[in-house]
C-alpha positions in Angstrom: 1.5 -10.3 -6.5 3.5 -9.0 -4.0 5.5 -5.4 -4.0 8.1 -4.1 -1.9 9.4 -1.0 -1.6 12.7 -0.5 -0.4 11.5 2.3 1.9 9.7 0.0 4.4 11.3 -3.8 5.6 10.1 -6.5 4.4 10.5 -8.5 7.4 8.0 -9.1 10.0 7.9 -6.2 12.6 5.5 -4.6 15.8 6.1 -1.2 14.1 2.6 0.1 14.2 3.4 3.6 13.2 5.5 2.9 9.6 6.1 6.0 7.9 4.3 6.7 4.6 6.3 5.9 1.2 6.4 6.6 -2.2 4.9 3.5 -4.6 6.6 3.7 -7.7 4.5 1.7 -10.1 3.4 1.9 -13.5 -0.5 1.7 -12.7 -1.0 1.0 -16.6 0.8 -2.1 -16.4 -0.7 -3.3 -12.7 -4.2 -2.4 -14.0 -4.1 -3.9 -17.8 -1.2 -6.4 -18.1 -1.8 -8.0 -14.3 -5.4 -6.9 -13.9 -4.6 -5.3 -10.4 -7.9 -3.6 -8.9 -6.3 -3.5 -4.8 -3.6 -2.3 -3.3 -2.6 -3.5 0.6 0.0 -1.7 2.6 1.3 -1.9 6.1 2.3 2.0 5.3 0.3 4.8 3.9 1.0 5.3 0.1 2.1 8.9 -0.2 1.7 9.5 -3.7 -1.4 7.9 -4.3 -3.5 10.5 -6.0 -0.8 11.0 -8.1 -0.5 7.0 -9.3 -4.1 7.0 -9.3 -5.1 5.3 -6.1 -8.0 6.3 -3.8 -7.8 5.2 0.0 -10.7 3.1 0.6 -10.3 2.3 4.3 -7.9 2.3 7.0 -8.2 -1.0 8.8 -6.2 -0.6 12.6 -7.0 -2.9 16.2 -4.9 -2.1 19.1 -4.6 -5.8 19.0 -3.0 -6.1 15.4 0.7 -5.8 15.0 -0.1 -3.7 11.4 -2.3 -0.9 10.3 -3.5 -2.0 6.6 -4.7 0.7 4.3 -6.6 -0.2 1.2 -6.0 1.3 -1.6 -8.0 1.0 -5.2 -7.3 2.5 -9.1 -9.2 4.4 -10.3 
């Protein structure tokens, strides 16, 4: 499943340094409806603890064109 937020383009980009946004998600109905365990982003998730996410890593190369943070419920 893929979900975009209109705070970040969709479209390909060498923006390394994306500013965090706000998910809005029902967690309830990603986690029980669509079984969703993982979250990827190309931007940090600023309400996370608040949707019930927990960072698991930060994945960054200075040859990738993205920094990736995973994310998992909890």
């Amino acid at each position: 499943m893929y979900l975009y937020n209109v705070e970040l383009n969709y479209q390909p980009t060498r923006n390394k340094n994306a500013a965090p946004v706000t998910l809005n998600i029902d967690m309830n109905v990603f986690k029980n409806d669509f079984g969703g365990t993982y979250i990827l982003s190309r931007a940090e998730i600023s309400n996370s603890k608040d949707i019930g996410l927990e960072l698991v890593n930060r994945y960054y190369d200075e040859e990738s064109i993205y920094t990736i943070y995973l994310y998992k419920t909890y």
